[in-house]
C-alpha positions, -999 to 999 in steps of 0.1 A, spaced: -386 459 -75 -387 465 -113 -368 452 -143 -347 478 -153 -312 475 -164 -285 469 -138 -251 481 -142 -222 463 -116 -187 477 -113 -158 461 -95 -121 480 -105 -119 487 -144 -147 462 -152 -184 466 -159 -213 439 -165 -252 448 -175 -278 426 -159 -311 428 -178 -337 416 -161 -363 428 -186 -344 406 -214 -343 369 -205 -326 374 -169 -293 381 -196 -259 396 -192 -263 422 -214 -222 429 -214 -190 424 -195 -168 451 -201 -126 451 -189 -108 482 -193 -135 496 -217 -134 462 -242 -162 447 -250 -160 406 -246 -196 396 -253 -218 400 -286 -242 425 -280 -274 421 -295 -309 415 -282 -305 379 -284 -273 378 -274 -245 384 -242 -254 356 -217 -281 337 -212 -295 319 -184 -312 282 -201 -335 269 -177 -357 253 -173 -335 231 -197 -303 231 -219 -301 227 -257 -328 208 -273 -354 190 -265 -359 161 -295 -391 170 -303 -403 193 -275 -411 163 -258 -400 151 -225 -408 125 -195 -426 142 -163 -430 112 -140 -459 94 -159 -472 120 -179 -453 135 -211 -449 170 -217 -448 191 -248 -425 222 -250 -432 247 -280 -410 238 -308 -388 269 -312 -360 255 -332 -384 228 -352 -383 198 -347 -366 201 -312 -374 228 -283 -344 242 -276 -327 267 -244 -360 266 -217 -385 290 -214 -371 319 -192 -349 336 -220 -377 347 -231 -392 360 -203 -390 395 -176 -375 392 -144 -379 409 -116 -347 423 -95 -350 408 -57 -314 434 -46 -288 446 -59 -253 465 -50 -227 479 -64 -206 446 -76 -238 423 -70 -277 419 -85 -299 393 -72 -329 387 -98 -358 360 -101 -382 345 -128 -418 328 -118 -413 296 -140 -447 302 -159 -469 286 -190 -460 268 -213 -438 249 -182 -463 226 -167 -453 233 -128 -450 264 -107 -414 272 -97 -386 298 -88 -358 305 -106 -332 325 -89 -301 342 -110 -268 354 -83 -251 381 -108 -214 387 -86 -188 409 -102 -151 412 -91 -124 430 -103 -106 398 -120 -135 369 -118 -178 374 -126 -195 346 -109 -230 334 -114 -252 312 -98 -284 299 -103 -313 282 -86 -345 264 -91 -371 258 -66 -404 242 -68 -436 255 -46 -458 217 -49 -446 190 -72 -409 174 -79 -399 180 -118 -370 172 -139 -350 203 -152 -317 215 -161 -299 248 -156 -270 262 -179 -254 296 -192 -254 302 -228 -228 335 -234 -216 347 -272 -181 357 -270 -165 378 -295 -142 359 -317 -122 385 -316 -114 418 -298 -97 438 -324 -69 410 -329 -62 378 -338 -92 352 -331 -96 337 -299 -81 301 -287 -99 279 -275 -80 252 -246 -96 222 -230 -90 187 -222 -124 172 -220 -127 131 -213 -151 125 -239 -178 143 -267 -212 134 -270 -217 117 -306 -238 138 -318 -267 123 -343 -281 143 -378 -310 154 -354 -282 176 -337 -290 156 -302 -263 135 -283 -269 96 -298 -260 80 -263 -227 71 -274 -193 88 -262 -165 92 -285 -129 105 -285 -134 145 -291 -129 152 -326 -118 185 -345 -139 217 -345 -161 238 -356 -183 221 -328 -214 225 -319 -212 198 -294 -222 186 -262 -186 174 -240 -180 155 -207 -156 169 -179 -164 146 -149 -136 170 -127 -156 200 -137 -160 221 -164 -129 241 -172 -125 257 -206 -96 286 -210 -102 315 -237 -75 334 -246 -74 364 -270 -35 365 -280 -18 396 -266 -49 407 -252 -70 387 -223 -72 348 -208 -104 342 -194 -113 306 -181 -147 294 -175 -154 269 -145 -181 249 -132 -187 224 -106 -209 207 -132 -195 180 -158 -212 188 -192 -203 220 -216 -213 224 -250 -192 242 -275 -204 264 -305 -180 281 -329 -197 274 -356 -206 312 -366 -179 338 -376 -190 368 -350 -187 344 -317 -176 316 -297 -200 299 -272 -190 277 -240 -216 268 -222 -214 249 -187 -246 232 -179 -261 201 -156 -264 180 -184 -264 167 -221 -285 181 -247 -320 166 -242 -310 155 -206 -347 159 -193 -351 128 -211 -315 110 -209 -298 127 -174 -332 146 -154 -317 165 -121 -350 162 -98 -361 197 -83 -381 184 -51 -397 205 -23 -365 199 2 -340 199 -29 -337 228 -51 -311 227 -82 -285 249 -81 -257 252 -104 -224 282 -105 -203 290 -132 -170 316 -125 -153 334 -151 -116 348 -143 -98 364 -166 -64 379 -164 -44 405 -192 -16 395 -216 
């Protein structure tokens, strides 16, 4: 099938699926308002095959060592399939199913498969990769841009995290864990029960995003948006935390959003 835009519905609410774009959400719309930053390089995206940076580009593939284009010098940063088309496997009218050949400059062939499920009070994505030949490390992890505000007062943000990566001047976790200090973050945060992270937009909308996983990293650091991003591990975890994709033993990784009006 091709790439072209997808549009789900489920009761008042309405998310684009670009497949052409980086496998993104282009937009998640509830009752006609807007919730994500719209911009080619923004909505949602899917990081795979790893999360944050990379220090260096560099990372540990069995016995060999890999170099990863530095696209946020001196570190590699978000994976390669952002940047890449997609190609839509099926879609309905509330669901879109859509993949991504992991190609060059990743050294191994691979899968990566993106779940896109809209309901009328919860979106719900899920993600997969699968290798064809040889195990690899990798990582998988959302990154969305949502809008500060919707018209009103700025969005709160409400979690209880156990503990914040420290995070060193090369902007990568340092090893160490720390009691979680006072924003603006941009900063990598443990939640061994799951992720759970509650937005709410006073007056307006709560939306909480969940995830089996344990890490998110939180950015606020720019005036349009705030980013929480559920993921399978740290910043340069293909080095410090690697999740094995093996022939029998693909990684897989969900995130739900759920929102409810104020």
């Amino acid at each position: 099938m091709s790439n072209d835009d997808i549009t789900l519905t489920a009761g008042d609410a309405e998310v684009s699926v670009l497949p052409g774009n980086g496998g993104r959400i282009g937009g998640l719309r509830i009752g006609g308002t807007e919730l994500l930053r719209q911009g080619e390089r923004f909505g949602c995206f899917p990081m795979v095959p790893w999360c944050g940076r990379i220090r260096e580009g560099r990372f540990l593939d069995g016995a060999a060592v890999r170099q990863m284009p530095l696209n946020s010098p001196p570190h590699a940063i978000h994976g390669t399939v952002r940047d890449g088309a997609w190609r839509t496997a099926r879609v309905s009218r509330d669901e879109a199913v859509i993949t991504y050949e992991l190609v060059d400059p990743w050294p191994h062939p691979g899968r990566v498969t993106q779940i896109v499920a809209l309901a009328e009070d919860s979106l719900t994505l899920t993600m997969s990769v699968e290798t064809y030949d040889d195990s690899f490390p990798a990582q998988i992890g959302w990154h969305p841009w949502f809008h500060r505000s919707l018209g009103g007062d700025d969005v709160r943000l409400d979690f209880a995290p156990a503990w914040q990566e420290e995070r060193g001047a090369d902007h990568l976790p340092t090893g160490n864990r720390i009691d979680v200090e006072p924003g603006p973050w941009d900063d990598c945060f443990g939640m061994p029960g799951g992720v759970d992270v509650t937005l709410t937009w006073p007056g307006q909308l709560e939306l909480k995003v969940t995830s089996r996983e344990e890490w998110v990293v939180v950015y606020d650091e720019q005036a349009e948006a705030v980013c929480v991003e559920p993921q399978t591990g740290p910043p340069n975890g293909l080095n410090t935390h690697p999740r094995l994709v093996t022939p029998l033993e693909p990684l897989e990784a969900t995130t739900t959003w759920s929102w409810r009006r104020l």
